[in-house]
C-alpha positions as a printed Julia matrix, in Angstrom:
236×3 Matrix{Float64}:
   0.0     0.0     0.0
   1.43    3.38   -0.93
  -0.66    5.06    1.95
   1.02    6.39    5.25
  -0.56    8.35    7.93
  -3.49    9.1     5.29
  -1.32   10.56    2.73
  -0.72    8.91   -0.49
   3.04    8.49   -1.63
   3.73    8.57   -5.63
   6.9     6.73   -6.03
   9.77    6.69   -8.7
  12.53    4.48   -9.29
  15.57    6.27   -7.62
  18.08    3.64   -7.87
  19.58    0.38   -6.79
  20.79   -0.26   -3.39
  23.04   -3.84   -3.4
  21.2    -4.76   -6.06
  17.36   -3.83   -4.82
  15.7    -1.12   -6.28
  15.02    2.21   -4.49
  12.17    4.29   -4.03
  11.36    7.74   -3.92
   8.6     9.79   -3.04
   7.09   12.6    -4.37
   5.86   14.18   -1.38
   8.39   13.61    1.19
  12.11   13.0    -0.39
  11.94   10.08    1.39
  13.89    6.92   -0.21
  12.34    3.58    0.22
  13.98   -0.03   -0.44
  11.9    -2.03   -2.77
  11.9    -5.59   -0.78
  11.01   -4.4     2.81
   8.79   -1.49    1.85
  11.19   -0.07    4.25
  12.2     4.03    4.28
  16.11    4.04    4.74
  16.32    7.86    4.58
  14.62   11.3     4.33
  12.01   12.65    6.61
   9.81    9.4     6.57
  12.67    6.72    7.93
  12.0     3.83    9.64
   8.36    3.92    8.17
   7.14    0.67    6.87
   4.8     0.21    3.82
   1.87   -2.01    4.07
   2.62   -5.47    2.08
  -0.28   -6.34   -0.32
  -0.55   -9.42   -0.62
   0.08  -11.24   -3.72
   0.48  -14.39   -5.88
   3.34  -16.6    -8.0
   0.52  -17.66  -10.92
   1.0   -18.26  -14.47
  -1.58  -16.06  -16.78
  -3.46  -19.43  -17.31
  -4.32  -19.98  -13.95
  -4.35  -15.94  -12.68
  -7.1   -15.73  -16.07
  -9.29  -19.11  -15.27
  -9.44  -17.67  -11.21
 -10.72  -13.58  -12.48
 -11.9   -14.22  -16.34
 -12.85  -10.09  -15.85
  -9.47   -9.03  -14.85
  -7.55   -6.55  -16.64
  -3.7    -6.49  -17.8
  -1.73   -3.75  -17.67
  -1.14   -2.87  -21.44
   2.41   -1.93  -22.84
   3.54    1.5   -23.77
   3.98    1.68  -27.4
   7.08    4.1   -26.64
   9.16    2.01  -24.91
   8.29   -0.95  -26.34
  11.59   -1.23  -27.13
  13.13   -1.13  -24.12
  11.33   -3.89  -22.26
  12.84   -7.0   -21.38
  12.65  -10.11  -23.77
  10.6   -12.74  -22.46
  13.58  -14.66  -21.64
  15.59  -11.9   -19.39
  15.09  -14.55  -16.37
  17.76  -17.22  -18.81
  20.05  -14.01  -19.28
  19.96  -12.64  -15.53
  21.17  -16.04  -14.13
  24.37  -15.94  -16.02
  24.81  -12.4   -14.26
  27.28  -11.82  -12.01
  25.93  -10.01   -8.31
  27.93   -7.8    -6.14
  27.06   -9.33   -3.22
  27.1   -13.2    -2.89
  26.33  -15.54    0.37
  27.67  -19.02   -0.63
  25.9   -21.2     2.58
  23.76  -23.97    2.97
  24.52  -25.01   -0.84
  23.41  -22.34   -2.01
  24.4   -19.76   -5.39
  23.7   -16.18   -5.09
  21.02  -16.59   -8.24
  19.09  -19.58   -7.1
  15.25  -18.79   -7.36
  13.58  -18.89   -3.75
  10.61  -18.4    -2.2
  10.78  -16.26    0.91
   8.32  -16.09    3.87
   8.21  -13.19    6.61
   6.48  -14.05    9.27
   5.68  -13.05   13.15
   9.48  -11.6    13.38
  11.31  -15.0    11.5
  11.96  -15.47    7.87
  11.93  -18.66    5.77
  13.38  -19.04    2.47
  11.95  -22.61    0.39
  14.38  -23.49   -3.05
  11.82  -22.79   -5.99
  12.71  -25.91   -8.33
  12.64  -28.13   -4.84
   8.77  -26.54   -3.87
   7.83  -27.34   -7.7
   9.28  -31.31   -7.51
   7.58  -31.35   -3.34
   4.31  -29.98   -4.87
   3.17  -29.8    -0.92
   5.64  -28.03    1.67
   4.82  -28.57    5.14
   6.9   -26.35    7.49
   7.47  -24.0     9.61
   8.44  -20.02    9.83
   9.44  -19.31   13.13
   6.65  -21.36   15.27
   3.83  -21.14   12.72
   2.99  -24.03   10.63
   2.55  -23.13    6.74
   1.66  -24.86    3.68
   3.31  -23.75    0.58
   1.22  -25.62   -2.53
   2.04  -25.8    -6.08
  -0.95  -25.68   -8.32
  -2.65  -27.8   -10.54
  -0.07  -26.15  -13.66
   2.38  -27.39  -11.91
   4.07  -23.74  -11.78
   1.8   -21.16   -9.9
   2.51  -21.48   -5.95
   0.42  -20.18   -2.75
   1.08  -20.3     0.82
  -1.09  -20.39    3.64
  -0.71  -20.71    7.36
  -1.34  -24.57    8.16
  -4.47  -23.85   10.63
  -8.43  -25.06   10.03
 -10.86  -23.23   12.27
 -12.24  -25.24   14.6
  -9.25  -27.91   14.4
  -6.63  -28.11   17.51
  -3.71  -28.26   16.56
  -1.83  -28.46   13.0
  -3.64  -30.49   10.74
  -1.68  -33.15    8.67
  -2.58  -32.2     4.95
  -1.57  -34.41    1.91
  -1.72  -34.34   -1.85
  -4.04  -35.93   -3.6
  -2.88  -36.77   -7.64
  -5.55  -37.33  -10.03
  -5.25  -38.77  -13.47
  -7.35  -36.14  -14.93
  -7.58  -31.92  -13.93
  -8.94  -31.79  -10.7
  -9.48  -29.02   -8.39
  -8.67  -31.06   -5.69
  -5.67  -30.33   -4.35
  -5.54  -31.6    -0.7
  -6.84  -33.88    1.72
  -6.62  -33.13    5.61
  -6.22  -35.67    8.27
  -8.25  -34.05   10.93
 -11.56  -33.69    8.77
 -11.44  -35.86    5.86
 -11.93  -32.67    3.54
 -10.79  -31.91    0.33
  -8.72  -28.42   -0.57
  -8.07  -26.44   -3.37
  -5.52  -23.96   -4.93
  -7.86  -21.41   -3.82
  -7.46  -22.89   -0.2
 -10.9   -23.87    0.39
 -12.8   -26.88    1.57
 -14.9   -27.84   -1.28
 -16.16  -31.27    0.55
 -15.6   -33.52    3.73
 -16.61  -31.58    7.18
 -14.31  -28.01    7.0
 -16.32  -27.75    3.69
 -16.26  -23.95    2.93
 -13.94  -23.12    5.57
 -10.33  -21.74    3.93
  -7.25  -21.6     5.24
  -5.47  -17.9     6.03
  -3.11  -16.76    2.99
   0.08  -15.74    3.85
   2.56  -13.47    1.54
   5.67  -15.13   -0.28
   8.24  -13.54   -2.34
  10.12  -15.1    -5.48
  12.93  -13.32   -5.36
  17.45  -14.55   -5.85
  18.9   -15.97   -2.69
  21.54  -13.22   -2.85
  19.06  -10.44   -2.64
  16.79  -12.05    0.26
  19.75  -13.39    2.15
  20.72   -9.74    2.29
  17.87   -8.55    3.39
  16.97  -11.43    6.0
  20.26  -12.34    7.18
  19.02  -14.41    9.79
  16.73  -16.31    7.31
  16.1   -20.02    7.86
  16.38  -22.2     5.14
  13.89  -25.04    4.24
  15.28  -28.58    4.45
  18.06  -27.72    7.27
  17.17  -29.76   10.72
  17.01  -26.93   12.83
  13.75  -24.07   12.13
């Protein structure tokens, strides 16, 4: 949300900070880092933007979910200085400034990073799209992190059911045909979608809480959550 203390901010791309773009405001001077929503200088630092939440969806599945939704059309203008459709091949061959060789990892690996209740998670994209179903933890709250029916669009959600004590065991169902079944919970006997809602067994209707996630390099969240956790480690 660009909206702080009831004012709303127009931004402009100011710059790149270790590799993150930078943010500047209009009304205030005030420079904000792109990642954290975070102002790092001018008369509004330490202010914190309002994350909106948001999804990792191909068009097919973003288009079949809101068949009225609009997409933001190109400017004719500067057509020509957009990005091929393959910049993500290109950029991986790109050398970064800043580089955090642990846990296995290289500083362009594709991740998918979790912020939650003061911890940070971050899951390994191409292991999330082989797991199809993530059960984990950031910090001390259980999450899901499910791969849709594609195959390439990924949610998360915070593993809870109203109603349910305790963390409820889910598991994925496979189907030989498109289904919109996703999941099957142990507690209830329900089954889940993408969406993550109970479309039959005894939680149907109920839907679990969404929770944001960021695709973003390893390099450039390690940076920015240098006391991230890592998925697959033994300790959380």
């Amino acid at each position: 949300m660009r909206d702080v203390d009831g004012r709303r901010l127009t931004f402009h791309l100011a710059g790149i900070n270790n590799q993150n773009f930078l943010m500047r405001d209009e009304e205030t001077g005030s420079y904000w880092q792109q990642i954290s929503g975070l102002a790092i200088s001018g008369p509004l630092k330490g202010r914190q933007l309002t994350l909106v939440l948001s999804d990792e969806l191909t068009f097919a599945t973003w288009k079949a979910e809101e068949p009225a939704g609009t997409v933001l059309k190109d400017v004719a203008k500067y057509a020509s200085e957009y990005e091929a459709k393959d910049w993500d091949v290109h950029m991986a061959r790109r050398a970064t400034v800043i580089q955090f060789p642990e846990h296995g990892m290289q500083a362009r690996d594709l991740i998918l990073g979790i912020q939650d209740s003061g911890a940070s998670r971050a899951f390994r994209y191409d292991r999330v799209i082989n797991e199809k179903l993530v059960k984990d933890y950031v910090g001390d709250q259980a999450v899901l992190v499910v791969v849709g029916p594609d195959g390439q669009s990924v949610r998360a959600f915070r593993d809870r059911i109203a109603g349910v004590d305790g963390v409820p065991d889910f598991y994925r169902m496979t189907a030989n045909k498109p289904s919109p079944v996703l999941m099957m919970d142990a507690a209830t006997g329900s089954e889940w979608n993408f969406q993550g809602c109970a479309i039959s067994g005894k939680a149907k209707a109920a839907c679990l809480e969404r929770i944001p996630m960021l695709k973003d390099y390893w390099f450039d969240w390690r940076n920015y959550h240098p006391k991230t956790a890592i998925w697959g480690n033994k300790t959380r």
